[in-house]
C-alpha positions as CSV (number, residue, x, y, z in Angstrom):
1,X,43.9,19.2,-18.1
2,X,45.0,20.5,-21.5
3,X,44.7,23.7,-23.1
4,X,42.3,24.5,-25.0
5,X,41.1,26.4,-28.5
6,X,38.8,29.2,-27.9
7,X,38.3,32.7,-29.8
8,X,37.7,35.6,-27.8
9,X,34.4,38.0,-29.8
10,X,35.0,41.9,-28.1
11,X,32.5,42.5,-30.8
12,X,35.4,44.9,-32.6
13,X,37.8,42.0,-33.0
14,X,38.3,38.0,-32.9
15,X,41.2,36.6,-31.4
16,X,42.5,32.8,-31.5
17,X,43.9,32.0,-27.9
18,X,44.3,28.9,-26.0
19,X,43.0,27.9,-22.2
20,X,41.5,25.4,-20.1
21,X,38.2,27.1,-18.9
22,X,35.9,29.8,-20.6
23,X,35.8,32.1,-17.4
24,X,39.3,32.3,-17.1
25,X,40.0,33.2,-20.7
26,X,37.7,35.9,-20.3
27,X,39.5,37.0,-17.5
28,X,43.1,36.9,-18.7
29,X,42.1,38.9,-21.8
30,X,40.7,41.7,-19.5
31,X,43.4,42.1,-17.0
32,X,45.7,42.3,-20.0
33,X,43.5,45.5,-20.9
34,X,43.4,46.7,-17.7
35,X,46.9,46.6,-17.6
36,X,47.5,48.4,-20.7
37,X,45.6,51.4,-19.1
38,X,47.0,51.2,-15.5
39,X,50.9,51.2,-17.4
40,X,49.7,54.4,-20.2
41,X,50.8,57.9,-18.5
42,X,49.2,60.2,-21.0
43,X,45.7,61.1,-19.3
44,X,44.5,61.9,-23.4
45,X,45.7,58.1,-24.4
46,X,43.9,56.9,-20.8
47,X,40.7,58.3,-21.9
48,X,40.6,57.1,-25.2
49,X,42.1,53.5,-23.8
50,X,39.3,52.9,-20.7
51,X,36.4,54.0,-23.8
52,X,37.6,51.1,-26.0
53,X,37.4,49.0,-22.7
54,X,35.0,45.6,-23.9
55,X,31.2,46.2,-22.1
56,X,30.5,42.6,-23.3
57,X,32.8,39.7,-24.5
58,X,31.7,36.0,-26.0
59,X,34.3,33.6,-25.4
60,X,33.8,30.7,-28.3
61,X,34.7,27.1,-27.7
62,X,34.2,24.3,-30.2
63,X,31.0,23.5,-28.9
64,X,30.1,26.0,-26.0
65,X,29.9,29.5,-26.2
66,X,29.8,31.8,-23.4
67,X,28.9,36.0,-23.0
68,X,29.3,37.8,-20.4
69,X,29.0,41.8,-19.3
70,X,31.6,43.4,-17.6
71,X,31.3,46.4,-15.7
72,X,34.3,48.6,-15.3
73,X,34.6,51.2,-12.4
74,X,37.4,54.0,-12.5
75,X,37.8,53.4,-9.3
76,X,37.1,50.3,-6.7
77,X,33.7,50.6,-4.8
78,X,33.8,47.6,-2.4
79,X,35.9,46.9,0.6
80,X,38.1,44.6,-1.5
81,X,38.8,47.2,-4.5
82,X,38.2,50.6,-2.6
83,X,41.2,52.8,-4.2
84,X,41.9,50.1,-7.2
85,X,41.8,51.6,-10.4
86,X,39.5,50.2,-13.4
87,X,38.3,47.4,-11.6
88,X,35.9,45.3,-13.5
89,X,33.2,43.0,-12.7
90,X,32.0,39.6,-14.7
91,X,28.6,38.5,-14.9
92,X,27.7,35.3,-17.1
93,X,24.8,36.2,-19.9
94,X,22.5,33.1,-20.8
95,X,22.4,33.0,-24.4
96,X,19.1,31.2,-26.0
97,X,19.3,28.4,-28.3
């Protein structure tokens, strides 16, 4: 299957990117931020970081596009992610139209 053009909407900024699947742009865009936070020492810079943190994010194909909500936790709830920090959590939004 071959890549594909999508633009990623955080609602702050539009970026260009390439992928095969909506979901899974999504998701490689957020663990990039998650990473940026995880990596930061300065507890000031963390704050400021995990409050810029996307609450929603539109991923725009040629002819679909998809929104969904993510919900970020400090720190991992469930059995899977108890202890992970900034775990997040994707749910698909139905847009009308």
């Amino acid at each position: 299957m071959a890549k594909r053009q999508f633009t990623i909407d955080t609602g702050k900024e539009q970026i260009p990117v390439e992928g095969h699947v909506h979901r899974n742009v999504a998701v490689k865009y957020l663990m990039k931020r998650r990473r940026s936070v995880l990596m930061t020492k300065n507890p000031e810079k963390v704050e400021k970081l995990f409050a810029d943190l996307p609450t929603t994010i539109k991923i725009i194909g040629k002819q679909v596009t998809k929104e969904y909500k993510v919900n970020w936790q400090r720190e991992g709830t469930e059995d899977t992610y108890a202890g992970s920090r900034f775990v997040f959590t994707m749910d698909e939004v139905g847009i009308p139209g």
